[in-house]
N, C-alpha and C positions, 0 to 999 in steps of 0.2 A: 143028518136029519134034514127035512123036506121045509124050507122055508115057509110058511104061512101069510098068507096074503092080507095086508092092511086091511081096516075094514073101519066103516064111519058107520057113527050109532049113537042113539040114546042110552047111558049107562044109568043107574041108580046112585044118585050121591052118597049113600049110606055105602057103596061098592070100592067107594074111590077114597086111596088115603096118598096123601103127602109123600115127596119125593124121598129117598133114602138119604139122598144129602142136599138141603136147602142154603144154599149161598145169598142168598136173597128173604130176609127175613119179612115177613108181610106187616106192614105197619098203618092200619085200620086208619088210622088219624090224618093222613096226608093227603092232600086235595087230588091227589092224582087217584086214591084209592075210591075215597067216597064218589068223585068224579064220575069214575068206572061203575060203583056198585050204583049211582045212581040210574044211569046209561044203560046196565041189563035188567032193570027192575023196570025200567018206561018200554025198551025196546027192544030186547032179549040178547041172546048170542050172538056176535055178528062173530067170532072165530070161534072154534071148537078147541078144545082143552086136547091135548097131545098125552097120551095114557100107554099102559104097554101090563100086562098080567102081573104081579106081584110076585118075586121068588120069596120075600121075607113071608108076605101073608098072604098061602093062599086061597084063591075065591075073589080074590080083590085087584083093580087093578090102580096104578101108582100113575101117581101124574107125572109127567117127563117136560110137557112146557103147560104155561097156564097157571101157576098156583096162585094168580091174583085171584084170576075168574073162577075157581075151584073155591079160595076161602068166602070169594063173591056169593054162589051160590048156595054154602051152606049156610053165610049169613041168612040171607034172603027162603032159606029153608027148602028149597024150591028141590023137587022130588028127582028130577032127572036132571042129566048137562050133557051138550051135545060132545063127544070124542072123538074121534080120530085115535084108532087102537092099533099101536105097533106091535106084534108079535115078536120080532127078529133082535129085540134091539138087548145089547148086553151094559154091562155096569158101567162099563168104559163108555159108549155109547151115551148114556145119563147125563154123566158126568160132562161128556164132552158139549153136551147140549144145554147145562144147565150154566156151564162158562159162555156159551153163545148169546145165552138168553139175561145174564143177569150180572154176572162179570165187568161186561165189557159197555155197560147202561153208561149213560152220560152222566147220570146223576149219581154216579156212584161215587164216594170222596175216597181220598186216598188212601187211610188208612182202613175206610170198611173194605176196601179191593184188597189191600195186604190183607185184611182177617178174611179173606174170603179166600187169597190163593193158599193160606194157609189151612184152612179149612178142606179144600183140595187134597192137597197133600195129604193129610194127614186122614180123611176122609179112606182113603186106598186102604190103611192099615183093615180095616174088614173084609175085603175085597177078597177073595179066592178066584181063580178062573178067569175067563173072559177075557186073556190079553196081561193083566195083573197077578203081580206075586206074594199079594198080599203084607208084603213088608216096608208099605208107606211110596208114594210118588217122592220120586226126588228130581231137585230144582230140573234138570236136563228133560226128563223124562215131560215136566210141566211145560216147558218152555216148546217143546215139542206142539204141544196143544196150544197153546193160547199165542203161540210165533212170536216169543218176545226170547231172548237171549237169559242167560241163568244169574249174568251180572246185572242184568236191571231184573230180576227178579228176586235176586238178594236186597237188590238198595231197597223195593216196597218192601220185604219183608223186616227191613230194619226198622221202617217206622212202628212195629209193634216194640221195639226198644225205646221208645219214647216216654216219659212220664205223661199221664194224662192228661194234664193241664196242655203241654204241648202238644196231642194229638189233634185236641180239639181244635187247636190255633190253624192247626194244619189243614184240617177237614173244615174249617171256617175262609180259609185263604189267604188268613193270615201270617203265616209264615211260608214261605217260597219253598219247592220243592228241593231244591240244590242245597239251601240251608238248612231245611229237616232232616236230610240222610245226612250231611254233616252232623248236626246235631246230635244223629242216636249216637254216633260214636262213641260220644261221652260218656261215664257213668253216670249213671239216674239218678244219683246223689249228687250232680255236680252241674245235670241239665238245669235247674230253675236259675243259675248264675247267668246262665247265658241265652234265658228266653226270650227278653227284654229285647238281646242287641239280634237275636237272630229275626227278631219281629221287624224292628225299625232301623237295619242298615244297610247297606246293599250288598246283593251277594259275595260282590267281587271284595269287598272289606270284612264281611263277616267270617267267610270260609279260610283266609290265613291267622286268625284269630282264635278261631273253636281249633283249628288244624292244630298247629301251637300247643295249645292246651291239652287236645290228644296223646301227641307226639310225649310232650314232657310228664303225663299222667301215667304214661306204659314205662318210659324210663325208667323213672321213681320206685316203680312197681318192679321191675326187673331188678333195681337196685339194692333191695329189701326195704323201699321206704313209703311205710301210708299213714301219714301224716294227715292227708287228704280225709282220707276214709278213716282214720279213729276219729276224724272230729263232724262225722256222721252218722258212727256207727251208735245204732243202741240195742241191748241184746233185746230178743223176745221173749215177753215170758210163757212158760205152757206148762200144762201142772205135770205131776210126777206120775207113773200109772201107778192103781192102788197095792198092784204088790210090791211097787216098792216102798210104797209109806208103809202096808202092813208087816214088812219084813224089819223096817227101822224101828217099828213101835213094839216090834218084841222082841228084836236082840239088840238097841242099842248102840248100832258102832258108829254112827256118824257122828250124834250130838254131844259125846263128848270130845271129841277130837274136835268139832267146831268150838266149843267153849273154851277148851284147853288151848290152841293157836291164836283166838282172838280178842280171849280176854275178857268179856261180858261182866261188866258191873254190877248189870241191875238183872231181876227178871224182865223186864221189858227188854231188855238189849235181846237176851236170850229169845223171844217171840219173835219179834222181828226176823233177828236170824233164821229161824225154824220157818217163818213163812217166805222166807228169800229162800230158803232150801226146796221148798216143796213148788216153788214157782217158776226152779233153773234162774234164779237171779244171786245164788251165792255166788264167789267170788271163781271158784274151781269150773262155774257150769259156764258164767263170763267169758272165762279165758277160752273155753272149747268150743264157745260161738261163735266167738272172734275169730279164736283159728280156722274154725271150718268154713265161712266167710269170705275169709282171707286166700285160702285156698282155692277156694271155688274163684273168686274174682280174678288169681293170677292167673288160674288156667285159661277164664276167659280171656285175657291181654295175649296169650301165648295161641289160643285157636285166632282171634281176627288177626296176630301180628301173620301165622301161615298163611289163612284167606287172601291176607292184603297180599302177599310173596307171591299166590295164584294168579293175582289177577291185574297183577301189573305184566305187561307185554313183554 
């Protein structure tokens, strides 16, 4: 197929929608934005919005760089916006330009760049053709694009293991980067113990401290022992679906085998119970929360103890 020649134009904004994948969320409220929209409403476009034909919708064409000045103009309502229309360009292409343009900003903090290569990644799984196999970018394939190595793009993506409270610390500055990918290490149930010291001590005292407490957390864990995690675990409750209450309210077989094992004095005891049943908060649905918990958590101890085996030298 015969390449098609770039071409600059006024397109119809009602023509123009949103990139397939936005790494850069538009945030109306920030001096840099209003700044901007002030600036094309006094004095118009001084750059043109980067566009290319729509495969999702056609008749349309998709902004490829620009979506300040794109959400600019539809604020401002303004009937046309100057483009720059790429014909040639493919998904990968997008993509690669939408990490050019929005990734790699100054002002991007640490952990919205982790949601963002994550978004990447994971972005691919739609993807058919073009270079892509449609079954997700993986770290190598990323690291490719954006020239950063697959082990520092594991450690960004660990800061989404982070409890909230310490993401933000992070994205405030407040906690040092050396000590946040330390940090995620931990289980999430075990990070608020050590946000205080990973805030106010210096790296070099914090990192065999949290290390420590890694190291001795996976043991425990391999050892058959969580001690740690029962005295943070609490089950969930979530209801039953209705066929299976409709099936107990007309044959029967649970409620007396819960009465008959446990004893029930009162009617009231009996309620209670019936609505700790119907809520996975009996004692049987407990035990298979825990376990399935528990399992999931050692497997994770058992994938980063391989990871760590990878990527030691």
């Amino acid at each position: 197929m015969q390449d098609i020649k770039d071409e600059t134009r006024e397109i119809p904004t009602d023509q123009i929608v949103e990139p397939w994948v936005i790494l850069r969320v538009v945030n109306r409220s920030t001096v840099e934005y209003l700044e901007l929209r002030d600036s094309i409403a006094e004095k118009g476009f001084f750059n043109s919005l980067c566009v290319r034909p729509s495969k999702r919708k056609p008749g349309k064409y998709e902004v490829v760089d620009g979506l300040y000045r794109y959400t600019v103009g539809c604020e401002l309502r303004l009937l046309t916006l100057p483009c720059i229309v790429k014909h040639n360009l493919t998904d990968d292409d997008v993509l690669t330009a939408q990490i050019q343009a929005n990734a790699l900003r100054l002002e991007t903090t640490p952990v919205e760049y982790a949601r963002q290569l994550r978004k990447i990644m994971a972005a691919t799984d739609s993807v058919n053709g073009d270079g892509m196999n449609g079954d997700g970018m993986t770290m190598v394939e990323l690291s490719t694009r954006i020239h950063k190595n697959p082990e520092w793009i594991g450690r960004q993506l660990a800061l989404l293991d982070l409890i909230k409270v310490a993401q933000i610390a992070v994205d405030r500055g407040e906690i040092p980067l050396a000590s946040a990918y330390a940090l995620a290490r931990a289980p999430r149930n075990r990070q608020g113990l050590y946000l205080e010291a990973a805030k106010t001590m210096p790296i070099r005292e914090f990192l065999p401290i949290i290390g420590a407490f890694v190291k001795q957390h996976r043991e425990n864990i391999n050892k058959g022992k969580w001690d740690d995690f029962e005295a943070e675990f609490q089950p969930v409750s979530h209801l039953r679906n209705l066929k299976e209450v409709l099936a107990e309210y007309r044959e029967h077989r649970v409620g007396s085998l819960f009465l008959a094992s446990l004893g029930c004095e009162t009617p009231v005891d009996a309620w209670y119970l019936a609505l700790q049943w119907a809520l996975h908060l009996d004692e049987a649905s407990v035990n298979e929360q825990r376990e399935r918990v528990l399992q999931r958590q050692q497997r994770a101890v058992v994938e980063r103890e391989e990871k760590d085996g990878e990527e030691e030298p």
